[in-house]
C-alpha positions as CSV (number, residue, x, y, z in Angstrom):
1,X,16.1,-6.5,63.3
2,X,13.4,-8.1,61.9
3,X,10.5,-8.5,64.9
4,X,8.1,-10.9,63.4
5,X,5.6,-8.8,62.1
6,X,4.7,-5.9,65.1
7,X,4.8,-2.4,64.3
8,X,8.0,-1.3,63.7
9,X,10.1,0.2,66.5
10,X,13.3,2.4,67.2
11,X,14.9,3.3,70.6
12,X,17.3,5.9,70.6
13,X,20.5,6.8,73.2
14,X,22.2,10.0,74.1
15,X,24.7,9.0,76.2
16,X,24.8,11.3,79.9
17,X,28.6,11.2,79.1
18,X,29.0,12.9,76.2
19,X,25.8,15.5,77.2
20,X,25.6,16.5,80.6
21,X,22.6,18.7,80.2
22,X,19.4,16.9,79.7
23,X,18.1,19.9,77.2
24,X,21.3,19.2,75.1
25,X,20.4,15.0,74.7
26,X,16.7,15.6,74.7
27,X,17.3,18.0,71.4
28,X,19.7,15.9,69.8
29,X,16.8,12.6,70.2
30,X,14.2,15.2,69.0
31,X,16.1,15.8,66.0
32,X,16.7,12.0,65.0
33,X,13.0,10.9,65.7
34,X,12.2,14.2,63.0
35,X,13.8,12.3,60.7
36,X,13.0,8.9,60.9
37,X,9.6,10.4,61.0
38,X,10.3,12.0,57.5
39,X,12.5,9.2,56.0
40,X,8.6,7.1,56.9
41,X,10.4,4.6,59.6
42,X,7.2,3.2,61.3
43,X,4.5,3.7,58.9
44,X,1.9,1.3,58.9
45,X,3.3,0.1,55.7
46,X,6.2,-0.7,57.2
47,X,5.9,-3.2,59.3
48,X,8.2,-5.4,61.3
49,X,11.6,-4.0,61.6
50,X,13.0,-2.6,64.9
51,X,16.4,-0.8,64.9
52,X,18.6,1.2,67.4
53,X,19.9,4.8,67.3
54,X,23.0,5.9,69.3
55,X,24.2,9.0,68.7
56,X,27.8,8.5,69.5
57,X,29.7,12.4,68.6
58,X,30.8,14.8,71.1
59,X,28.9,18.2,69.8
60,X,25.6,19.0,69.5
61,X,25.1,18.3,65.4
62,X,23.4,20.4,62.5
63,X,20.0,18.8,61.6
64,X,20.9,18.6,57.6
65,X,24.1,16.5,58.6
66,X,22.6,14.4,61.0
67,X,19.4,13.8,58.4
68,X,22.2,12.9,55.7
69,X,24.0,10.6,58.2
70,X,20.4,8.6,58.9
71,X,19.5,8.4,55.4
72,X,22.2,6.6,54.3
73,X,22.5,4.8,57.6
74,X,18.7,3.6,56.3
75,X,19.8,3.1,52.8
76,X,22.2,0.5,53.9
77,X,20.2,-1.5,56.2
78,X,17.5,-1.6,53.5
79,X,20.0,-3.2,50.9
80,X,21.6,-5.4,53.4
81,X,17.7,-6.7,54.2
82,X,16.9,-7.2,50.4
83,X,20.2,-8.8,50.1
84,X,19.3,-11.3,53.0
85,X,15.9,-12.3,52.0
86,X,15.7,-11.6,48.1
87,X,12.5,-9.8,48.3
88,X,11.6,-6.0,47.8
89,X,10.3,-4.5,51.2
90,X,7.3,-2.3,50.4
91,X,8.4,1.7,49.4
92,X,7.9,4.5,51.9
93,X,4.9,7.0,51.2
């Protein structure tokens, strides 16, 4: 969602369900905020856009899969906000 401008933002869920063990949902949100990190979600150039991650499978995933998953997850919102507002948002470093 677009947030007028702030830096941008993500929150991330594990549900307790799915992952009894705190070790087990702390690696799984360790692993996702690695690869927004990489992917440049929250640089300074991009500002204003917060999103939601929740990680919704019952095992504990592969990094290269779950990297894959969030790139195109990414990919997608990024043509959807193009699409919306007809104007380029600025590339990632």
């Amino acid at each position: 969602m677009p947030n007028g401008g702030a830096p941008s933002k993500v929150l991330i869920s594990v549900p307790k369900r799915a992952f009894k063990r705190a070790v087990e949902r702390n690696m799984i949100k360790r692993k996702i905020r690695e690869s927004l990190r990489l992917k440049g979600f929250g640089n300074p150039g991009r500002l204003g856009y917060d999103m939601c991650v929740v990680y919704i499978g019952k095992e504990l995933p592969l990094y290269d899969k779950l990297d894959q998953k969030l790139k195109d997850a990414l990919d997608k919102i990024e043509k959807n906000l193009e699409k919306d507002t007809d104007t380029p948002l600025p590339a990632a470093d």
